[in-house]
Each structure stands twice: as C-alpha cells, then as structure tokens.
C-alpha positions in Angstrom: 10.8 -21.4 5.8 9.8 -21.4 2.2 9.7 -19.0 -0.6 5.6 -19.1 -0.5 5.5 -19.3 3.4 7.1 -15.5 5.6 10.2 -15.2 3.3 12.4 -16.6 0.5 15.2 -19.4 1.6 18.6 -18.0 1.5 19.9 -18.2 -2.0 16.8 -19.0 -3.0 15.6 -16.2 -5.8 12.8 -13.6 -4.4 9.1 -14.2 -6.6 9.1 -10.4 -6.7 12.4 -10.4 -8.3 12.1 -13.4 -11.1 7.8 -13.3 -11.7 6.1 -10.6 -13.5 3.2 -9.0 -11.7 0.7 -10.2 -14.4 1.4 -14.0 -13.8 1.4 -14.0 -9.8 -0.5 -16.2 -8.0 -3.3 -14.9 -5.5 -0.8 -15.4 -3.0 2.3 -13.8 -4.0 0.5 -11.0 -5.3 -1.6 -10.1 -1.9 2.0 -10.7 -0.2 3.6 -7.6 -1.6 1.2 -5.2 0.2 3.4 -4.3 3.5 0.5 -3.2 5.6 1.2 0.5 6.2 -2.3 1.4 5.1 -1.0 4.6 2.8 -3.2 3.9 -0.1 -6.0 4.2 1.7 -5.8 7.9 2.5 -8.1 10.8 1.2 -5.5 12.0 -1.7 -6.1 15.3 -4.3 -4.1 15.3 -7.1 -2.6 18.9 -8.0 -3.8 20.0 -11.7 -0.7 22.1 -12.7 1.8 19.8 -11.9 0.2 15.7 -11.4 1.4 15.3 -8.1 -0.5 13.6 -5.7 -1.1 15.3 -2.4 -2.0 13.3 0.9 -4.2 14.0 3.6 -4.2 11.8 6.9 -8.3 11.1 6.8 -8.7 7.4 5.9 -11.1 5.3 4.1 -13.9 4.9 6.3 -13.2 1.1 5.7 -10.0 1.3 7.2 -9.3 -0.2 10.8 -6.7 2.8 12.3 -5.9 -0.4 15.3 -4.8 -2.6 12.7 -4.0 -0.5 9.6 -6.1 -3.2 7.4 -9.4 -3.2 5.7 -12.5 -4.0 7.8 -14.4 -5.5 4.9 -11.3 -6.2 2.4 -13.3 -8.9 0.2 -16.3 -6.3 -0.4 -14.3 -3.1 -0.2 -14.6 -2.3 -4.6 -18.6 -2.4 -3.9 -18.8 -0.5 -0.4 -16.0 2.4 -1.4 -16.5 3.2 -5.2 -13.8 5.2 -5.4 -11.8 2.2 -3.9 -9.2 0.8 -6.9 -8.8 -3.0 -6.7 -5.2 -3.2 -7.6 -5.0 -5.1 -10.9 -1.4 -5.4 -13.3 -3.2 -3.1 -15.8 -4.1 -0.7 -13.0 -0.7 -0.5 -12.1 -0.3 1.4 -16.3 -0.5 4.2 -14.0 1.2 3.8 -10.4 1.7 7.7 -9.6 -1.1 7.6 -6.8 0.4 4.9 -4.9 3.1 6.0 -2.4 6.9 5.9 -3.6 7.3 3.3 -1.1 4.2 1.2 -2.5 5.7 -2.4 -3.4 3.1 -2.8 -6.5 4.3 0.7 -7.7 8.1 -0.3 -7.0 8.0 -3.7 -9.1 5.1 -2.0 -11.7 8.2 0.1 -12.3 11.3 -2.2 -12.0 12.2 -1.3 -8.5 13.3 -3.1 -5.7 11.4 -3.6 -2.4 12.4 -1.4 0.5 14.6 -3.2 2.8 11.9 -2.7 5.4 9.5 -4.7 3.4 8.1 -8.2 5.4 9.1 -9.8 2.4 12.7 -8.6 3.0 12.5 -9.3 7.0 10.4 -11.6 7.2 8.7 -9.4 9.9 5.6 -7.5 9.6 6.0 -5.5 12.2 9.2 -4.0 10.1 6.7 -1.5 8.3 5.7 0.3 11.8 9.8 -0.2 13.1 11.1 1.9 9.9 8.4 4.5 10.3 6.2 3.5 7.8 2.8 2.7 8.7 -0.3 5.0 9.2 -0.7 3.7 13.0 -1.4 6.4 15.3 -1.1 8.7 12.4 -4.3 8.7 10.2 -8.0 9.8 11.4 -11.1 8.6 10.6 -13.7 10.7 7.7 -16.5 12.2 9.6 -19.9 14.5 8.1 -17.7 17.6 9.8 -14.1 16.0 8.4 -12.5 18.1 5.4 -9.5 16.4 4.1 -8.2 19.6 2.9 -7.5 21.2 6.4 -5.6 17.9 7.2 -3.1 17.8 4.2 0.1 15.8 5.1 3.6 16.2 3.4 5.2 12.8 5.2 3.9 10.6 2.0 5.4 11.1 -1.3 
C-alpha cells in the first residue's frame, strides 16, 4: 500500500500532514472527503450569534443509499447554492462540520482517527457514527427544513 493508493506506508509521512491544501493534487485533495455526506444538508445560519444550525433534509443531489453525489462532476451547475470546495473557499470553514477534514487541515487540525485516511477503511465513517446513512431525508415541494432541525452536527 502506498501513500497515494488507501493509506500512507508506516513511517511514511501522511500528505495531509506535510502538503498544504493549496498545492494538492486532484487526488489527494478529493481523498480527504470521508463520505459522511454532512455538507450536504439544508443548513441556516443563526444571525445573533454565526452558528450554523443543521437540519437532516439533504441536497436533492444527494444519494441517502450511498451518502455520495448523484451527479458530483455537474453538481456547482445543477445546485447553485452548491460550494465547490476550493483552498480559498476554505478562508471561511465555519459551515462545514467540526469533523469536516478540509475544515480540520484549513485550520491546522488533525484528521479524526476515524478518517479512511487514518484506517484505511471507508466504512470507518458509518462504524464511529459519523455518516448521514439512515439519518438524512430527501427535500420535497411539502419539505420545510425548519421543522426538521438537527443538533447531532456541530
């Protein structure tokens, strides 16, 4: 197993650890996203005090079986309000979960030890608890994210 293939070589140094988000490759950079689907939740954020506030409808792009985008590569165009994760867009990381690698790393952070990066696993997001599987619903004409408000995200 190789640093660029499911997990770094023992005593090898972790990419996430020794490259700056800005110069990732494609590769490394798409590999820090765990899978658990968080960011793609219907969020408010409150006006007295900035915090952001999760409720459990999804993106409408979302796949609830496989807590990945069904149209990843033409998401920005479909979902407007869809933000392509970028270094820059990482200047303000608040609306991505505390768990979120790109906002752990965007502010010197490590990775959660259930990361697949860590274990080598993916299936180590939905073990620890993490994922939106069975937990998220999809947007509907009737659907108000309001009267489904979450507090298990911060």
């Amino acid at each position: 197993m190789s640093e660029t293939d499911e997990g770094p070589v023992e005593g090898m140094a972790k990419f996430w650890e020794t490259t700056p988000l800005s110069t990732m490759s494609p590769e490394q950079w798409e590999s820090l996203c765990d899978g658990c689907a968080k960011c793609c939740l219907e969020k408010f954020e409150e006006e007295e005090t900035g915090d952001i506030i999760y409720s459990r409808v999804a993106c409408a792009l979302l796949d609830l079986d496989t807590c990945r985008c069904s149209d990843y590569a033409d998401r920005a165009r479909r979902m407007p309000d869809c933000i392509t994760l970028t270094p820059a867009a990482l200047a303000y990381s608040r609306w991505l979960p505390e768990t979120c690698a790109y906002r752990l790393l965007a502010e010197k952070k490590p990775l959660p030890s259930w990361h697949p990066l860590i274990t080598g696993d993916p299936d180590s997001v939905l073990e620890a608890g993490q994922s939106l599987y069975g937990r998220a619903i999809k947007p509907g004409p009737k659907t108000d994210p309001l009267m489904h408000l979450i507090d298990w995200i911060r």
